[in-house]
FIDRENVEX-271336 format. One line per field, with one value per residue: residue number from 0; residue in three letters; chain; x, y, z of N, C-alpha, C in turn. Coordinates in nm, 4 decimals. Layout:
# residues N
n <- (NUM|...)
res <- (ALA|...)
chain <- (A|...)
n.xx <- (X|...)
n.yy <- (Y|...)
n.zz <- (Z|...)
ca.xx <- (X|...)
ca.yy <- (Y|...)
ca.zz <- (Z|...)
c.xx <- (X|...)
c.yy <- (Y|...)
c.zz <- (Z|...)
//
This chain:
# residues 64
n <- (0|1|2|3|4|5|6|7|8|9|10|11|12|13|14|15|16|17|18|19|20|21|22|23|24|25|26|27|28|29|30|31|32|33|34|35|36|37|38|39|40|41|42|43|44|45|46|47|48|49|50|51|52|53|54|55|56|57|58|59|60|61|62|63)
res <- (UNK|UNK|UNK|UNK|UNK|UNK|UNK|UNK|UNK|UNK|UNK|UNK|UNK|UNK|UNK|UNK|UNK|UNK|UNK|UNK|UNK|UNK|UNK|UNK|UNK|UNK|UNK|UNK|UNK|UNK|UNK|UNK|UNK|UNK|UNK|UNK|UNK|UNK|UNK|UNK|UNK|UNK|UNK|UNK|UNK|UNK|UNK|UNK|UNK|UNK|UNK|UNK|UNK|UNK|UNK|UNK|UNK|UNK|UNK|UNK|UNK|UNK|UNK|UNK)
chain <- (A|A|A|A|A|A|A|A|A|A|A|A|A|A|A|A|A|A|A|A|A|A|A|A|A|A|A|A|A|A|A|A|A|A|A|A|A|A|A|A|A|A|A|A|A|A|A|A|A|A|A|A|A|A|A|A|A|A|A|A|A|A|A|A)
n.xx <- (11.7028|11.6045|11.8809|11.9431|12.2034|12.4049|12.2840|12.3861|12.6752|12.6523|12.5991|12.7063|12.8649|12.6642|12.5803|12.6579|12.5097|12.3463|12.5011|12.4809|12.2426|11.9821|11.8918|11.5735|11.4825|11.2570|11.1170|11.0873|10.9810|10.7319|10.5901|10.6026|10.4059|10.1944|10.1109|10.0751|9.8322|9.6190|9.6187|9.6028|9.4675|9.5556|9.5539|9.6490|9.6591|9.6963|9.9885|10.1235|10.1135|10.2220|10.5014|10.5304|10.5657|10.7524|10.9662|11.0107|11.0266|11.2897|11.4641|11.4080|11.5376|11.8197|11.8506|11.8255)
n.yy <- (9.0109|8.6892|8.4238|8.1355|8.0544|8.2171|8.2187|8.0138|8.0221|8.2683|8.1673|7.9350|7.7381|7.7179|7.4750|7.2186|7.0546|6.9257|6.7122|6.4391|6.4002|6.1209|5.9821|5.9560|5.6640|5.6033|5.3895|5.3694|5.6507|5.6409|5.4242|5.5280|5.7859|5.6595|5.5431|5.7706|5.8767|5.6592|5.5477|5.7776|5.9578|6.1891|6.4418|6.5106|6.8139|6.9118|6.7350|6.8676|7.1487|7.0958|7.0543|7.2406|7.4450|7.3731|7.3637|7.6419|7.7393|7.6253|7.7882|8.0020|7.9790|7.9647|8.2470|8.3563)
n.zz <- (7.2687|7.4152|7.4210|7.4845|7.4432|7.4832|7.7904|7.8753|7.8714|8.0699|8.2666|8.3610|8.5431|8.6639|8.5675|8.6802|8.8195|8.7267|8.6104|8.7447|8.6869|8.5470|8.2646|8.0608|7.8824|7.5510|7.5461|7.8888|7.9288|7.7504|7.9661|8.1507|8.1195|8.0426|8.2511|8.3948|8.2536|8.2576|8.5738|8.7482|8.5816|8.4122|8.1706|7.8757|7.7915|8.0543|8.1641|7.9521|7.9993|8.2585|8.1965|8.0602|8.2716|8.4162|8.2656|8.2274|8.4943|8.5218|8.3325|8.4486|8.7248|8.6049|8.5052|8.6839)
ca.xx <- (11.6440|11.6447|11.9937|12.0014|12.3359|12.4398|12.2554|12.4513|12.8225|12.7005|12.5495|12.8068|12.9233|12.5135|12.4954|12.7348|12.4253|12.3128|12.5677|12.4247|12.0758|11.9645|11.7955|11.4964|11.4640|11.1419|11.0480|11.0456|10.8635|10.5900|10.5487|10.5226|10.2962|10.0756|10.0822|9.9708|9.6804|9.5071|9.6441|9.5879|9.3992|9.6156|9.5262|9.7492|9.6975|9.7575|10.0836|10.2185|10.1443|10.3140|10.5954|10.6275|10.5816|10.9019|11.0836|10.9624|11.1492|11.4024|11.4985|11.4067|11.6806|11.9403|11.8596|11.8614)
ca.yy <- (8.8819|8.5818|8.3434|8.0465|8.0168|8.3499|8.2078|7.8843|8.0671|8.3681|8.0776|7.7908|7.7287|7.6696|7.3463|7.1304|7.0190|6.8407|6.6122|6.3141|6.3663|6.0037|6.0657|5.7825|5.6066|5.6314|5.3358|5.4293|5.7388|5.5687|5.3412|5.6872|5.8726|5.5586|5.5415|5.9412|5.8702|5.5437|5.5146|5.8931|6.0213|6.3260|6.4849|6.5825|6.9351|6.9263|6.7045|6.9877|7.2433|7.1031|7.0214|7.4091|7.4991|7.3269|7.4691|7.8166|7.7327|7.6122|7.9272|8.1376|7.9459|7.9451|8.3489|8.4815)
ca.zz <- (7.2394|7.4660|7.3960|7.5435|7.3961|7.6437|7.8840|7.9314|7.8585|8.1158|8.3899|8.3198|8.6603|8.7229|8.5010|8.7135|8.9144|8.6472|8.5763|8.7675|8.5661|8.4541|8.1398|8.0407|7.7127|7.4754|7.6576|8.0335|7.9104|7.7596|8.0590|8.2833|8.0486|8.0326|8.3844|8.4373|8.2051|8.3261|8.7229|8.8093|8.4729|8.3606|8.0460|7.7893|7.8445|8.2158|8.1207|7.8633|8.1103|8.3569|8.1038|8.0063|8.3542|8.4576|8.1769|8.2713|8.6606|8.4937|8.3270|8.5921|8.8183|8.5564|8.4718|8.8003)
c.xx <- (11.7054|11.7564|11.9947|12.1399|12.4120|12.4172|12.3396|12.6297|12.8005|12.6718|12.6172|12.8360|12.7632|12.4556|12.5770|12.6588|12.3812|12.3449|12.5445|12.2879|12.0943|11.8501|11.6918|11.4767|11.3120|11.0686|10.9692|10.9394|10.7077|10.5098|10.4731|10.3831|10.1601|10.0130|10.0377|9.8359|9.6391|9.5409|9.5683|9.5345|9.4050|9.5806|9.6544|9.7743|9.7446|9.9222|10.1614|10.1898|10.2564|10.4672|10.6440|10.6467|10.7258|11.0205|11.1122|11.0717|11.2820|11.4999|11.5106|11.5128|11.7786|11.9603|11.8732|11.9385)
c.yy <- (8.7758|8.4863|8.2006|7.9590|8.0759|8.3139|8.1116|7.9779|8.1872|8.2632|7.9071|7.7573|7.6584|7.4814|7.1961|7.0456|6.9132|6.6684|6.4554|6.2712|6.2041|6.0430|5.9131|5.8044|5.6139|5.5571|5.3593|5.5818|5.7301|5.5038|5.4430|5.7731|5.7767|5.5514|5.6879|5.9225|5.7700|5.5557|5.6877|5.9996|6.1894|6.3364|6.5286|6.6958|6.9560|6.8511|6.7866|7.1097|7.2473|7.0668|7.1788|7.4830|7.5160|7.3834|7.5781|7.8501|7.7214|7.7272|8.0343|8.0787|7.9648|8.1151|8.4403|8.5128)
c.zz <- (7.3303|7.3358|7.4692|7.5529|7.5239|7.7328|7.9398|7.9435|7.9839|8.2754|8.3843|8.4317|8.7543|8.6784|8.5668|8.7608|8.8383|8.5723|8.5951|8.7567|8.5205|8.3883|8.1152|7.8710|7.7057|7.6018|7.7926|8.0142|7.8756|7.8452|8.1135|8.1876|8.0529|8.1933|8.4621|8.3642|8.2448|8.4851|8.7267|8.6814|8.4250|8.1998|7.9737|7.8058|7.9648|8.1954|8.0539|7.9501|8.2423|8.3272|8.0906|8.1635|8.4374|8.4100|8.1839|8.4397|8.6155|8.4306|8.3719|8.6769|8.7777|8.5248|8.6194|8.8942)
//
């Protein structure tokens, strides 16, 4: 069974990269989400696709 617990304790040395991540508040998210649907008219589904898609890389970089 997938761990993501395992995964971080066997790929720990992988998450350093991260560290200078700036994370956005509710706010700034709403702005951007507002701004994918009216400026450039992204759908929700295309948005959560490309939301799990990322997550999907992201695991594949940190697992392999």
């Amino acid at each position: 069974m997938f761990s993501l617990n395992k995964l971080y304790q066997s790929k720990r040395h992988r998450f350093y990269s991260t560290m200078g991540l700036r994370l956005l508040n509710q706010e700034q998210a709403i702005t951007i989400d507002q701004e994918l649907f009216n400026e450039y008219q992204f759908s929700v589904d295309q948005l959560m696709e490309l939301a799990g898609l990322s997550c999907a890389h992201a695991v594949h970089k940190c697992s392999s």
